[in-house]
N, C-alpha and C positions, 0 to 999 in steps of 0.2 A: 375466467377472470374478466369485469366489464373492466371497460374505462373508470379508473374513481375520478369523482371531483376534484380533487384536491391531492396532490404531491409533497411530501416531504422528502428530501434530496442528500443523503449523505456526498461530503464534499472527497475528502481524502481517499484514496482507492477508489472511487467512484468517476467524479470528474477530474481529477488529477491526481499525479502524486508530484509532490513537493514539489516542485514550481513550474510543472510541466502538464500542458493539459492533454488528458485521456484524449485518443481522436473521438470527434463526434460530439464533446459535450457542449461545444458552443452549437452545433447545428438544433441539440437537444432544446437546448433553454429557449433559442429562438423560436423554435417552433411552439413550443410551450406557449410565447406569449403571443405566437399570430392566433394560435388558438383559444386564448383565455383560459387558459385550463390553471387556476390558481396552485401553487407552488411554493414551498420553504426551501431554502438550503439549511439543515440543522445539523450541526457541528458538535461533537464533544470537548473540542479544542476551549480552552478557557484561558488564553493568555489574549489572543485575538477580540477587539473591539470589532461588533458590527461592521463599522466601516473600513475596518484593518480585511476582514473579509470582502467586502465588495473590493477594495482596488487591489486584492490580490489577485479574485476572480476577474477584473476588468483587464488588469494587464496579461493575461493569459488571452483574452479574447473573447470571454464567455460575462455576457453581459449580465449586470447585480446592482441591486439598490443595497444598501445599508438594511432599509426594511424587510427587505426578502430574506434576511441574514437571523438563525435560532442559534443562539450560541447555549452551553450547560451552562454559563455563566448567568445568563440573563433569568432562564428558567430556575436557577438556585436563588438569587435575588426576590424574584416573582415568589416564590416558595415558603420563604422565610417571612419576607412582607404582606402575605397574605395571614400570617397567622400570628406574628409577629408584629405590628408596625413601628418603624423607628427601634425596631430592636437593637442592643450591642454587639458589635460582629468582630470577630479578630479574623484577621484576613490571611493565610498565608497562600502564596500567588501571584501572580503577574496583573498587568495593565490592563487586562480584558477583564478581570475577577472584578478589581478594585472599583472600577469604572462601574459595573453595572450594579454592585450591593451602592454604589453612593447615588446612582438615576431612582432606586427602588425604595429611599430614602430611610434606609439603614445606616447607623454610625459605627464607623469604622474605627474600633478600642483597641490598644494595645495592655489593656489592665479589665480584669472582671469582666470579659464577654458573657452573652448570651448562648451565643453560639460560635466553633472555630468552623470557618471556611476555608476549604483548602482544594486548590487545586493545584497544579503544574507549577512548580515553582524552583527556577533557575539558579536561584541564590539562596535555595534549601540548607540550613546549618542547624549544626549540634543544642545551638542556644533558643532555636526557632522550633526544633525537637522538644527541651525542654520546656518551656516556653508553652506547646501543645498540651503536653502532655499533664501537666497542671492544671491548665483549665480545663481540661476536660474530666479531668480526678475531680475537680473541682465542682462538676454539676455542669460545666457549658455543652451545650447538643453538639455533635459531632458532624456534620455534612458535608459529603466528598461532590464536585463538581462530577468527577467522571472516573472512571476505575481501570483506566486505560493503564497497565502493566508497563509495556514498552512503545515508544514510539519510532516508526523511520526520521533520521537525518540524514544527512549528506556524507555522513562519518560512517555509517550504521545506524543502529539501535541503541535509542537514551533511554533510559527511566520515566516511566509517564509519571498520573497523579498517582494513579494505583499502584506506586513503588511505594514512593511517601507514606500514601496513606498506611501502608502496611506498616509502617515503619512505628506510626501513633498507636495505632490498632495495639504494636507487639507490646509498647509503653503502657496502655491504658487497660487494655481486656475488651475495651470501645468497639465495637465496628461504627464504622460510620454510617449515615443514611445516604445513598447514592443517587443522584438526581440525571444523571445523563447515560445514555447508551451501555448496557440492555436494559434499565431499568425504565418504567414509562415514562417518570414524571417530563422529561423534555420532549418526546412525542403531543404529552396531555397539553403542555405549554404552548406547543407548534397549535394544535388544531384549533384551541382556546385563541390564535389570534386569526386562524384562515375562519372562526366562528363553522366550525364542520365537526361533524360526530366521528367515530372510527369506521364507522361501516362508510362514509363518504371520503376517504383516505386511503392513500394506498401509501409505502414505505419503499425507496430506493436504495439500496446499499452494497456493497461490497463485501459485509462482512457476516457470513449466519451466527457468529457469537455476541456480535454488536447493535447493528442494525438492525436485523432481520428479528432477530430476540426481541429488541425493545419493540419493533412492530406488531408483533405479534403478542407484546405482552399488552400493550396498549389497544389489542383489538383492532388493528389494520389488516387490510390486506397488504404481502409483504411482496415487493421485487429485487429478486438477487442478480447482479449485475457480475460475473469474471472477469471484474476489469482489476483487481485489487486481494486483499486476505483471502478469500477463498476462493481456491483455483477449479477447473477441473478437477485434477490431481485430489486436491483434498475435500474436493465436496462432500463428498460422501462421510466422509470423519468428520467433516464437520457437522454435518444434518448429524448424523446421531451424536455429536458433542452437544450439537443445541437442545437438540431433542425436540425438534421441529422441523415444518419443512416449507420453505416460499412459494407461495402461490405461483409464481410465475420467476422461470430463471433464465437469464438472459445472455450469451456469452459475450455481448459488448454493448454500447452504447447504441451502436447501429440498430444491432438487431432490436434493442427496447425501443425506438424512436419508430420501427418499422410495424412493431406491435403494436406499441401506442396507437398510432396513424391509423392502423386498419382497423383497427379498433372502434375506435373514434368517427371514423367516416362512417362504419355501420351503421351508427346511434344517429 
C-alpha cells in the first residue's frame, strides 16, 4: 500500500460515534493538513448541511471547513443535475436533502415530479407513502440518497433511508437508484471535486459493507479502520459478506496515522 494523494474519510464509526470523537481523529486530520495530503470527510448522512457537519466536527475538536464536507445529498443533487437540469424533484427528507437539490438548481414539486428523492426522513407518513408511490407508478425515477437500513441513536437503532425506501420499493415493484455508500456514485462525486482519478485515492472507513464496498467499487484503494461496524470479531464475516478485502486494515486511528506517517516520510 503507498501513500494515496488524496483521502476520503468516512465520519461516523470512523472519527466518531454520535457526538463523541474516536481518540486520535483530531490528531489524524491535523496531521493531514500539516502534510497537505488533500482529504474529504464523505458522509451517507442526508439530513446534515455541509456546514451542520463542519460544526459538529468542530465541536468535537477535529477541525472541518464546510468544503471538506461530501455529503449523499450533495452528490444525488450533482447527479440528477448533470443529466437533468432544473429538473422536477419531489423531495421526501430532511434539511440537508432539500438544501442541496435547490444549490444544484432543481425545483422542488409536490405535483408531477421528475424524479422522487428520498432520503432519511423523520416525519415519514402514510400520505408521503402514498404520495411516493404514485409518482413513481407514475413514470418519476426513483433515487435513494443512501440505503443505510438502520441507524445508531442515543435510544438504540432507528430506521435509516434504506427502511423507507423499502417501504416504496414494496409499493411500486421500483428499486431505486442508489447514489451513496456501497454504491460508487458518492466516492466518483468526492474525487470529481479533489480533481484525482481512483488509482490516486485511497477510502477510510469503518464499515467492509459500506465503505470499504463503495471504495472498492469506485476503484480506490480501501483503509479499514476497527474503530466502528466492523470489529475484530466480525471481520472476517464480514470480508466474505463483502466479498472483498481492504487493502490495508487498521485497529484504530493511531495505528492508521502511524501508517500513514511512515509511509509518507518514505516518499
Amino acid at each position: 500500500m503507498t501513500i494515496s494523494k488524496g483521502l476520503l474519510i468516512d465520519l461516523d464509526g470512523t472519527l466518531y460515534h454520535g457526538q463523541h470523537m474516536i481518540s486520535g481523529a483530531d490528531v489524524l486530520i491535523s496531521q493531514l493538513k500539516a502534510n497537505h495530503i488533500p482529504y474529504l470527510f464523505v458522509t451517507n448522512n442526508s439530513t446534515r448541511t455541509p456546514e451542520d457537519v463542519a460544526a459538529l466536527l468542530n465541536g468535537m475538536g477535529i477541525q472541518a471547513e464546510p468544503s471538506e464536507v461530501c455529503t449523499s445529498s450533495q452528490a444525488t443533487a450533482k447527479y440528477i443535475a448533470e443529466r437533468s437540469p432544473g429538473a422536477r424533484v419531489a423531495v421526501i427528507g430532511e434539511d440537508g436533502l432539500r438544501q442541496a437539490i435547490r444549490q444544484a438548481g432543481l425545483l422542488e414539486v409536490d405535483q408531477n415530479p421528475e424524479y422522487v428523492v428520498q432520503g432519511i426522513d423523520r416525519a415519514f407518513s402514510y400520505a408521503t407513502l402514498s404520495s411516493a408511490v404514485q409518482w413513481i407508478s407514475d413514470g418519476a425515477q426513483f433515487i435513494l440518497t443512501n440505503p443505510d437500513l438502520l441507524l445508531p441513536s442515543d435510544s438504540g437503532v432507528i430506521p435509516g433511508a434504506g427502511t423507507i425506501a423499502a417501504a416504496i420499493e414494496a409499493g411500486t415493484g421500483v428499486k431505486p437508484l442508489v447514489i451513496g455508500k456501497p454504491a460508487s456514485h458518492l466516492m466518483t462525486y468526492a474525487m470529481d471535486i479533489l480533481d484525482m482519478e481512483p488509482s490516486e485515492v485511497a477510502v477510510i472507513g469503518d464499515s467492509m459493507r459500506t465503505d470499504i464496498s463503495a471504495g472498492a467499487a469506485a476503484g480506490c484503494e480501501t483503509i479499514l479502520v476497527l474503530t466502528g461496524i466492523t470489529t475484530e470479531a466480525s471481520l472476517q464475516a464480514d470480508i466474505r459478506m463483502a466479498g472483498i478485502e481492504p487493502n490495508m486494515i487498521c485497529k484504530d486511528l493511531h495505528e492508521l496515522l502511524h501508517q500513514l506517517c511512515s509511509v509518507h516520510n518514505s516518499h
